[in-house]
ZAMARGU-4260 file (C-alpha; in steps of 0.2 Angstrom, whole numbers, plus 5000, padded with zeros to 4 digits):
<rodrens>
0) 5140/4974/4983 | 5123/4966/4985 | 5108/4971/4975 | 5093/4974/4984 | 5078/4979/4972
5) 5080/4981/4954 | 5064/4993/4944 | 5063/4998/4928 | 5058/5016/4925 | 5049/5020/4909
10) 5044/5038/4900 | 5028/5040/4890 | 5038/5047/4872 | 5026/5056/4858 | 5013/5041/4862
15) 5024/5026/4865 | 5034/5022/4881 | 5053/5024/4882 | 5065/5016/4894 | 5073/5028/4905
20) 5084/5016/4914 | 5084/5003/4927 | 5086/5009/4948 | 5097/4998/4957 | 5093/4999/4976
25) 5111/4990/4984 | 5119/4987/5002 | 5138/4991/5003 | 5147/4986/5019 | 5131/4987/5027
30) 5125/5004/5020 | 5111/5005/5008 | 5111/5016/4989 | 5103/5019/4976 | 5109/5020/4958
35) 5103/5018/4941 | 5109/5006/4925 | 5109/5008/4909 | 5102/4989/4906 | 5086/4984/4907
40) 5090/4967/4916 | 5106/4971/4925 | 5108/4957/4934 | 5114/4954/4951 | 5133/4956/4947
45) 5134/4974/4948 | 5149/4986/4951 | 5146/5002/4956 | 5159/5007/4940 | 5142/4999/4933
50) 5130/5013/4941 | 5125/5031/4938 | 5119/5044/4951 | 5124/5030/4966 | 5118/5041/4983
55) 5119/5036/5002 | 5103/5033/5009 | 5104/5037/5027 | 5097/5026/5041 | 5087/5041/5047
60) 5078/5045/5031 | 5068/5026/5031 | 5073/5022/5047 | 5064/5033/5063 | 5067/5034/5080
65) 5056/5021/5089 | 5045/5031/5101 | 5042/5026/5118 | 5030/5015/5122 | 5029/5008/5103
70) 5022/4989/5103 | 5035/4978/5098 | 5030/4963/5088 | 5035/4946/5098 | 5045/4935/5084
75) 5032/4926/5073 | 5035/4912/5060 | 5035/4921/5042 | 5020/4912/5037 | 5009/4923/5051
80) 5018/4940/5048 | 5019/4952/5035 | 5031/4963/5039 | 5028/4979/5030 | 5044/4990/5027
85) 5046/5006/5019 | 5049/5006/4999 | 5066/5014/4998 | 5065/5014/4980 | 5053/5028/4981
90) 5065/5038/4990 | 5070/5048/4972 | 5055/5052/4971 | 5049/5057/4991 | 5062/5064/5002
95) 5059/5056/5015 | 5050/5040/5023 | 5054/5039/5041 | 5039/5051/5046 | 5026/5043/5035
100) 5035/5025/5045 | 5030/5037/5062 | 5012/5043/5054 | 5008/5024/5049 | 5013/5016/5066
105) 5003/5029/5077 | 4987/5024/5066 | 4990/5006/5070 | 4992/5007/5089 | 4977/5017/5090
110) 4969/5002/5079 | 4979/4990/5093 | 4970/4997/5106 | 4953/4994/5100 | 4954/4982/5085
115) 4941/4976/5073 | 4938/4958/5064 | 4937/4967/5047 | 4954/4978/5050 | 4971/4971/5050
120) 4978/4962/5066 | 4993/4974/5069 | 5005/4964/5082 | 5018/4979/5084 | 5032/4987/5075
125) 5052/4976/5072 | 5064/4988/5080 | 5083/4988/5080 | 5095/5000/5085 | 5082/5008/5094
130) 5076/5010/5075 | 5058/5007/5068 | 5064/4995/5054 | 5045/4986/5047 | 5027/4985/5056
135) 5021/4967/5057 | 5004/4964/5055 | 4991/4947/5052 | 4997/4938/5035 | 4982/4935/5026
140) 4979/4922/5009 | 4975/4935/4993 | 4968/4954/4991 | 4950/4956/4982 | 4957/4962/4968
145) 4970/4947/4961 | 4954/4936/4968 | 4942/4942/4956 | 4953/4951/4943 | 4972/4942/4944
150) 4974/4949/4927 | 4974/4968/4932 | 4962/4972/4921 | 4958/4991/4921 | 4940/4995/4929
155) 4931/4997/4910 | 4938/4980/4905 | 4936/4969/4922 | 4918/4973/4922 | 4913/4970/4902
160) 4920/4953/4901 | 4920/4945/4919 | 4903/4935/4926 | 4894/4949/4935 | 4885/4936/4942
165) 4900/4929/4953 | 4905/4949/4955 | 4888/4950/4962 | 4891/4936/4974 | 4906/4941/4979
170) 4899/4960/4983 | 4886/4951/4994 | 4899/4942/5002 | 4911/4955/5007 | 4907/4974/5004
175) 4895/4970/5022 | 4910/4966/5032 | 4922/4981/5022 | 4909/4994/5028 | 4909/4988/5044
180) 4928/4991/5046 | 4927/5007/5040 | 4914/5013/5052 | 4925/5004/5063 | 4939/5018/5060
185) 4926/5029/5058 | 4920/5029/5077 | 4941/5029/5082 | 4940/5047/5073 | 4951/5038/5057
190) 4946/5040/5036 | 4956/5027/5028 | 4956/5039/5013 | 4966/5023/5001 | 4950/5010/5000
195) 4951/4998/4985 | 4952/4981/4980 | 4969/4979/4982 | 4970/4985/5001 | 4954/4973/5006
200) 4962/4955/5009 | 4953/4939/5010 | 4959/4928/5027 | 4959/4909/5028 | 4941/4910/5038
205) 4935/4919/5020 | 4935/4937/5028 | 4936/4953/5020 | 4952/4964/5031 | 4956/4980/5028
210) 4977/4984/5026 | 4987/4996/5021 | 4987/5013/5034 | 4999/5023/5027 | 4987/5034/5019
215) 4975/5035/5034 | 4971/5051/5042 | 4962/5060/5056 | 4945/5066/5049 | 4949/5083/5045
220) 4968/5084/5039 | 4973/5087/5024 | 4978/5076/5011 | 4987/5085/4998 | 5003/5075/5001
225) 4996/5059/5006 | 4997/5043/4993 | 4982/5038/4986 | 4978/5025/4972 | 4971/5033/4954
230) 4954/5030/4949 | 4947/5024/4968 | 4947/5043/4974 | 4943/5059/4968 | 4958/5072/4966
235) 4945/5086/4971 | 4943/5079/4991 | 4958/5086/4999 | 4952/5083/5015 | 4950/5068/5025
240) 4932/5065/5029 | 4921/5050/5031 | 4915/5051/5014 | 4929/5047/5004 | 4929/5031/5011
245) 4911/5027/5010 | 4913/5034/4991 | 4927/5024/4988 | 4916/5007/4995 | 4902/5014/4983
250) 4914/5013/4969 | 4921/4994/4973 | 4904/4989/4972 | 4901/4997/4956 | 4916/4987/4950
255) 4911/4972/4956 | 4890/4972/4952 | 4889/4986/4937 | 4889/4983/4918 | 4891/4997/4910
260) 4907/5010/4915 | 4894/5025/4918 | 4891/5021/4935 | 4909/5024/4941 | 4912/5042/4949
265) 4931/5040/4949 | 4935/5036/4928 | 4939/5019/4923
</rodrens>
């Protein structure tokens, strides 16, 4: 049994928090579960007498299909790829990840096809068993976010205690280059519909790249199932339409130029 991914799940309890337990995501002779343990730090020498609710994840469930004509990434030294593969510790929670894998990787060929400075380099997808198993894209140094706030603060905080004149700097710097990307996917008939700091990634030539497709839509489909980040959207667009990306670039400016909290539209 090898252990795989351990994450601790909390319960918000009559205003505090309350451990619930820990999930275990493990590999058996070559077959991958998920269980959950009792312990907070289980450790990596786990048995499955050790684990409650173990269940088989499938290969299909995570794992689609490759379809034809898929760009396959050529093999690329670590420190150039970020191979992006599906969270299976999210399956307890979503049924299935193997069509937003399909949903992701269309995106990106479409991107592939006519790419952008300010959008992620997508080299093509790792396949095995005739399987879609990660998509490989450009590594890139930092995202925005742990570049201007690497202690997570939440939006109200960061922007009462940090030097609005570096923020300011920063905004001039980047949020140009940002907006062009996503006019970029604008014109390829794409929203992004998931902008924020931590999806904007700074590369070695100091470049603002936008990552992270799995949320990315056609203008005009609907997003009532699609992953978006709280307080960098609002939860009454259900569609995806240009806006919500320009909006969203309306709010990382806020964050980084504002003073006072009043100016954000999505809370903070």
């Amino acid at each position: 049994m090898e252990v795989c991914q351990t994450r601790q799940c909390f319960k918000a309890d009559n205003g505090s928090i309350r451990f619930l337990y820990t999930r275990v995501l493990f590999n058996q002779d070559g077959k991958i579960f998920t269980g959950q343990s009792s312990h907070k730090n289980p450790g990596s020498k786990l048995h499955m007498k050790d684990l409650e609710n173990v269940k088989h994840i499938p290969e299909e469930a995570y794992s689609p299909l490759t379809p034809p004509k898929s760009t396959i990434a050529p093999i690329l030294p670590a420190d150039r790829c970020y191979l992006k593969r599906p969270d299976l510790m999210s399956l307890d929670v979503s049924p299935g990840l193997a069509s937003p894998v399909l949903q992701e990787l269309e995106v990106c060929e479409l991107i592939k096809q006519r790419p952008h400075s300010n959008i992620a380099t997508y080299y093509g997808c790792q396949s095995a068993n005739n399987r879609v198993i990660g998509l490989c894209f450009e590594r890139y140094l930092i995202t925005l976010l742990a570049m201007v706030n690497p202690g997570h603060l939440n939006k109200s905080m960061f922007i009462r205690i940090s030097d609005r004149t570096v923020t300011q700097e920063l905004a001039d710097r980047y949020l140009p280059g940002v907006e062009a990307g996503i006019r970029h996917l604008h014109s390829l008939g794409l929203v992004h519909n998931d902008l924020n700091p931590n999806n904007i990634m700074i590369a070695a030539d100091d470049r603002p790249v936008i990552i992270d497709f799995d949320s990315c839509r056609a203008i005009g489909a609907n997003l009532d199932k699609v992953k978006r980040t709280h307080e960098w959207y609002s939860p009454d667009v259900h569609v995806s339409v240009e806006t919500n990306d320009l909006d969203a670039l309306a709010e990382i400016r806020a964050w980084l130029t504002s003073s006072t909290p009043t100016r954000f539209q999505f809370g903070g």
